[in-house]
PLY file of the C-alpha trace (Angstrom):
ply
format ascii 1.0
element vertex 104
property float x
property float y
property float z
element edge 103
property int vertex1
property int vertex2
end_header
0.00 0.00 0.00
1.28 4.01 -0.63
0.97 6.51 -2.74
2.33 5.36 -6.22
2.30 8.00 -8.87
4.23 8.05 -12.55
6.45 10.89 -13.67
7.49 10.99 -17.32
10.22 13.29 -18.35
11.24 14.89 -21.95
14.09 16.83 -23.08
11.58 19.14 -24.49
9.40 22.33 -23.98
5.95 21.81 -23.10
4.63 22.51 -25.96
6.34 19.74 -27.86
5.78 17.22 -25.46
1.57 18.36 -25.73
1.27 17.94 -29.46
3.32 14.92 -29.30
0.80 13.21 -26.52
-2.51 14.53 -28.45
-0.87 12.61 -31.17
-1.40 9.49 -29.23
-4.12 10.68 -26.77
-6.56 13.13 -28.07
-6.97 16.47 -27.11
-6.05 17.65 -23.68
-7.37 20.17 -21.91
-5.32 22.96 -19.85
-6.15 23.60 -16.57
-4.10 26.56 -15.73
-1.12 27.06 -13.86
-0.61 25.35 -10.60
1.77 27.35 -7.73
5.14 24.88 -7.55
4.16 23.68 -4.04
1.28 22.51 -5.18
2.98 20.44 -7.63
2.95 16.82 -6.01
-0.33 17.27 -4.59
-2.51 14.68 -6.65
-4.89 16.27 -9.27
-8.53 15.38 -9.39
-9.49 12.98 -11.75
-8.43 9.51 -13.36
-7.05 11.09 -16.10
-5.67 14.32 -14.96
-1.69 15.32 -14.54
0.54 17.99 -13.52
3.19 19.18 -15.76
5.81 21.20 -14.94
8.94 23.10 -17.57
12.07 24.13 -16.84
15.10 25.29 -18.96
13.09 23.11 -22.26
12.30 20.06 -20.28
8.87 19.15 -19.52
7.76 16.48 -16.37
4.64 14.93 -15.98
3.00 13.76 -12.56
0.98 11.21 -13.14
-1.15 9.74 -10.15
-2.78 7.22 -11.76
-0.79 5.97 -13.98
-2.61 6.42 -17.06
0.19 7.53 -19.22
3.49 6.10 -17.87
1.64 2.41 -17.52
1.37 2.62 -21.43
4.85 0.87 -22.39
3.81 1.96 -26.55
3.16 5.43 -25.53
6.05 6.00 -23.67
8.69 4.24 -26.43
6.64 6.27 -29.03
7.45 9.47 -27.10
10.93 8.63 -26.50
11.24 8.25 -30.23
9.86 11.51 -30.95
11.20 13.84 -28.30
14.93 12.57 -30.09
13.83 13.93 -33.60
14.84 16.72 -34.28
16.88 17.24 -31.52
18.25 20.98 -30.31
20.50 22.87 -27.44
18.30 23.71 -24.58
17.63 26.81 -24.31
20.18 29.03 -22.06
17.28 31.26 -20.02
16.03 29.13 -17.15
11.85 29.38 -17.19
9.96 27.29 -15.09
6.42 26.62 -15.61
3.74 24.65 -13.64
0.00 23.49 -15.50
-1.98 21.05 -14.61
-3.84 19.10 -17.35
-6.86 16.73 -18.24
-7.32 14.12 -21.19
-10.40 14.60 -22.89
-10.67 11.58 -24.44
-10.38 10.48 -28.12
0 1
1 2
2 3
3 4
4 5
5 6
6 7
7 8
8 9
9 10
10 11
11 12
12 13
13 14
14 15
15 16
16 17
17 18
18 19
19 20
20 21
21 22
22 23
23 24
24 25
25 26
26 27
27 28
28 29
29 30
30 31
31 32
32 33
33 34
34 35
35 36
36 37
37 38
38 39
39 40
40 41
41 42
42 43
43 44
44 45
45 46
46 47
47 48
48 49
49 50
50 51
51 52
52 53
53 54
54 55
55 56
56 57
57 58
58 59
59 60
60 61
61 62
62 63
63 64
64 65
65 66
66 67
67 68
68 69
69 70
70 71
71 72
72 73
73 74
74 75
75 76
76 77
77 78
78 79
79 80
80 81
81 82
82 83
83 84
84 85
85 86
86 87
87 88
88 89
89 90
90 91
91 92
92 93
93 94
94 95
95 96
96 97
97 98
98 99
99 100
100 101
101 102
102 103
């Protein structure tokens, strides 16, 4: 028994990492921005995560385990996130959002 949660982590911006996972998942749905202590407290929802950017690398916080249980979804993303590969950026921005799959 616990808390057991999935993060997934990209070597790209938020943005990227969206269009890449509406590829696969359908649209999702932005919640707004979450304060960063709020971070690891569990979203509502099944299929709801936090993401959070930093210096053009996006993490996802996934409670349930929707996304980071999918062993095709994740390989698929792997394999996309290395095309067309670029520095990261030099100005550090960190971002916090909190989103929900809408279904396909």
């Amino acid at each position: 028994m616990g808390l057991h949660e999935g993060i997934l982590a990209a070597a790209k911006p938020w943005p990227e990492v969206r269009a890449a996972l509406e590829k696969h998942c359908g649209t999702l749905q932005d919640q707004g921005t979450v304060a960063p202590e709020q971070w690891l407290d569990p979203p509502q929802g099944e299929d709801a995560f936090h993401v959070a950017s930093r210096d053009g690398r996006s993490y996802l916080l996934d409670p349930a385990m929707v996304l980071t249980t999918n062993p095709d979804l994740v390989v698929s993303l792997s394999g996309e996130s290395h095309r067309g590969a670029r520095p990261r950026p030099q100005a550090s921005e960190r971002k916090h959002h909190s989103a929900r799959g809408r279904g396909r």
